[in-house]
Every structure is written in C-alpha cells, then in structure tokens.
N, C-alpha and C positions, 0 to 999 in steps of 0.2 A: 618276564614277558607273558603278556594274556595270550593262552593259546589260538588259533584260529578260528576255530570254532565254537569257543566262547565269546571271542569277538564278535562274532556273525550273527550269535544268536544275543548280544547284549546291544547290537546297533539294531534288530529288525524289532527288538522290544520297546527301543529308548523312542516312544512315538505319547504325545501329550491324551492323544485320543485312549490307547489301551492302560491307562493307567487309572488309577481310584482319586482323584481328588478328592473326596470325603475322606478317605485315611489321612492322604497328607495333612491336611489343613487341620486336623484330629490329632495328630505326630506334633506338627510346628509348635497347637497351643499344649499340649503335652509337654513338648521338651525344651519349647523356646527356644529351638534349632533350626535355624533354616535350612539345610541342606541334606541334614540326616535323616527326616522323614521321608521326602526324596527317594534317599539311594535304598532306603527298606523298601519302600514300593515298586522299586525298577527290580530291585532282586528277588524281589516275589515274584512277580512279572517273566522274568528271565528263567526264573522255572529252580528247583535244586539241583541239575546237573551245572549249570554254567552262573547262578546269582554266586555263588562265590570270587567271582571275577570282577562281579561290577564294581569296588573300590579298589582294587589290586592296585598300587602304584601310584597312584593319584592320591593325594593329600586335599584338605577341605579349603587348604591355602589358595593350590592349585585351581579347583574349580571356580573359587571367587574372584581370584586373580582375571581369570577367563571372562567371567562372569562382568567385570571392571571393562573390559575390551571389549566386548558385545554389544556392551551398552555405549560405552564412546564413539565406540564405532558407526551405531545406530542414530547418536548425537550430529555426528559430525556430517552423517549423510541428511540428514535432516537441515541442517542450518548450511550445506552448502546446495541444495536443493532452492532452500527461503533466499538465498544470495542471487542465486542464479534467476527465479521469477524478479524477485527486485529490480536485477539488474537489467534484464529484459523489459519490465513494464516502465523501468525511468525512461529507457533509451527512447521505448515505440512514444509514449507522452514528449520527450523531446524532438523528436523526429515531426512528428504532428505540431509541436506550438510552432517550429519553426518553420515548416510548410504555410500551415496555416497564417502564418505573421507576416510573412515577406509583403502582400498587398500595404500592412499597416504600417513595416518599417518603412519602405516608400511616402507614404502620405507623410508618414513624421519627418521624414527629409525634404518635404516641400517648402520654399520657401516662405516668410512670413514676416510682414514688419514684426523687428525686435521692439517688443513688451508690449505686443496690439492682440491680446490673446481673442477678442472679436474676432478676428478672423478664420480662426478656428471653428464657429460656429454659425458662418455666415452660414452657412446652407437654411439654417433654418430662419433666419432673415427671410430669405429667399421664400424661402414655403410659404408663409405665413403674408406675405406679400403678394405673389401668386393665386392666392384665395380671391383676391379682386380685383386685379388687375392682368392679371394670368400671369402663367411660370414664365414664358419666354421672355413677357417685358419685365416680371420679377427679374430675371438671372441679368437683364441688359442693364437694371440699374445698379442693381446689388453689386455687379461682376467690376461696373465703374466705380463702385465708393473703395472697390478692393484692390483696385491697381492703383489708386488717386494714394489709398492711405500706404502702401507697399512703398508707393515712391516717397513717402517720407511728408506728404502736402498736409496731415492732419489723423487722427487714428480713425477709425472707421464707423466707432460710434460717433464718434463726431461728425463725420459726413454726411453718416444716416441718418442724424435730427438736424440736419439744417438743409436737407433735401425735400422736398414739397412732394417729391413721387413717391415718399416715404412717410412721410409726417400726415398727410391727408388721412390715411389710412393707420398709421400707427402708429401708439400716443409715446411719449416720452418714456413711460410707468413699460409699452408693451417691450419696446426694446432693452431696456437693463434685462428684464426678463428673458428675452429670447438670447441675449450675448454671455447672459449666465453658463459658464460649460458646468455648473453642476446640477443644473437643469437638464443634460442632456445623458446625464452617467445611466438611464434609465435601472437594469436588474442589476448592473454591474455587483453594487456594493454587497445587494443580501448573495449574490452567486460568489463572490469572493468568501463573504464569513461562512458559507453553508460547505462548499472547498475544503477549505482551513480547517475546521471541524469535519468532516468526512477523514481528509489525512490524520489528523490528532487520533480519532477514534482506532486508523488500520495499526497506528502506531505502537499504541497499546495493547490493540489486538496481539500482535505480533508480540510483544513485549511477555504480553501472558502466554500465549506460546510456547516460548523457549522458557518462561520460569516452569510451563509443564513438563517439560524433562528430565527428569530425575535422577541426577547423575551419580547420588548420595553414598557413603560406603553401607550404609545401611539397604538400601535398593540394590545397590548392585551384588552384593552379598548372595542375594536369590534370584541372578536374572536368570535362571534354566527353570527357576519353580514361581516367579512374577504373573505368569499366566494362569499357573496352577492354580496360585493360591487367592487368585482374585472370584469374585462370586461367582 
C-alpha cells in the first residue's frame, strides 16, 4: 500500500501545468515509450521523499488499460451528446413542417375534377384576367368555368377557350401557359437541391467527426500524456 502521505503529495504533483513537457516528449523520442517518460517526470516532480511511490503497484498494463476507458468514455459522451442535438433538431424541423403544412394539407384535400389538373392553377387564370377586366369579374368568370368543369360538363381549359370573356383577352398560346403548374413551382426546385446539398454537406461533416476520434490502441496507450505530448 502507498503510504498516505506519499499519496497526498503524488496526487498535489500529478497536475499537467507543473510538469516539463520538453523532458517528456525528449523521454518518448528517446525511448519510444509512451508512458515511462511520464512517470520519470511526475517522480521528479513529487520530490525524492515520496517519487518512489509513484509506480508502486500499478503496472504499465494497468495505466493503458485506464487510459482505453477514459478515452471511450470521452467517445461515448461525445456521440451520445451528437445523438441528442440530432434528435432534438429532427423533432423541432418536424414539429414546424407540420405546423407549418396543415394550411397545405387542406388545400390538397379540396376537391377537384379527376385529371383536370387546370384547376389547380386557376388562380392564375384569374390574375391574369383581372389585368383587364378586374379581379372581381376575373374570379366571377374563372370561378363558373371551375364549377361547370367540377361537375363533369368539360375540363376547364376547355371552357376557358370557348368562352369570349376569356378568349377576348387571352389567346389560346396564353392559357396552356398560364394552366402549366410547372410554371408556377417558382424557387421551389433550386431551394430543394440547395436543402439536399446543405444536409449531404452536415452529413459528412458529422461523419468526419466521429472518424476524429481516436479510439486506436496506439492513442489510447498515452491518454494521461495525449496532451502532454501534443505541441
């Protein structure tokens, strides 16, 4: 057993600030020892009343072995840290698409003649009609070609060119145009690929990360002198 007051005085010594890191790292390439330059400098350190203590009992097995738990240990609170933001930042993103969504999922549950996808973009019908004739009689005629084609009487571009409160004002060429819905997708597309690449990049990020943790028998071997021996 290390007596007591070699203990006292080998734990007020064992501090990274009072020790020489110019010896050790002097020691390691000397002896190609990781651990034994170390304990020469902690027993310097600890003075010659009590540095004969400082390896007493302990094996170099023992210290690496430690050394192997410090460092997994350091691993595991690290990547259950990286889990916990994860899981935090999916939920609040999930929490907000689907707040944010409900108005849309409603709209998508509105009725619509089946395969009259015009309808879908009537609104802009409407606008674009409203320029000269005003909104109000826009939406009164627009609103008729959308109930006429709902109930099944003809699909809505159809109603639209064979309607004279529509056709006066806009030509054949402008309607395909305006009933186009990929005319209407405006930033969607480049904010989707710009997204998708943003996520791909944190991915990786993240990926380098945890390849930065060094879990290795070689690193772990020195995690009491890893600080020490770094510049």
């Amino acid at each position: 057993m290390v007596p007591p007051d070699a203990a006292a005085a080998i734990a007020a010594a064992a501090r990274l600030e009072g020790l020489d890191k110019g010896r050790i790292r002097a020691g390691i390439a000397a002896t190609g020892h990781p651990l034994m330059p170390l304990i020469t400098e902690l027993t310097r350190v600890v003075g010659e009343d009590y540095g004969g203590w400082v390896h007493w009992g302990a094996t170099t097995q023992n210290i690496t072995q430690t050394g192997d738990a410090l460092l997994l240990r350091d691993a595991h609170r690290r990547l259950l840290a990286l889990l916990a933001l994860l899981a935090g930042s999916g939920g609040k993103i999930g929490r907000e698409l689907y707040s944010l969504m409900q108005t849309e999922y409603g709209e998508v549950l509105e009725p619509a003649a089946p395969g009259d996808v015009g309808l879908i973009v009537s609104e802009a019908v409407m606008l674009a009609l409203g320029k000269v004739i005003g909104r109000q009689e826009a939406h009164s005629v627009v609103s008729e070609a959308a109930h006429r084609a709902a109930a099944g009487e003809s699909t809505f571009a159809g109603l639209l060119e064979s309607d004279p409160r529509v056709t006066t004002y806009l030509t054949a060429g402008d309607l395909v145009a305006l009933l186009d819905p990929t005319r209407h997708l405006g930033l969607s597309a480049p904010l989707a690929r710009a997204g998708a690449g943003r996520a791909r990049a944190a991915v990786q990020d993240i990926g380098s990360d945890q390849g930065s943790w060094d879990v290795s028998p070689a690193a772990s071997t020195s995690a009491c002198t890893s600080v020490i021996s770094s510049p």
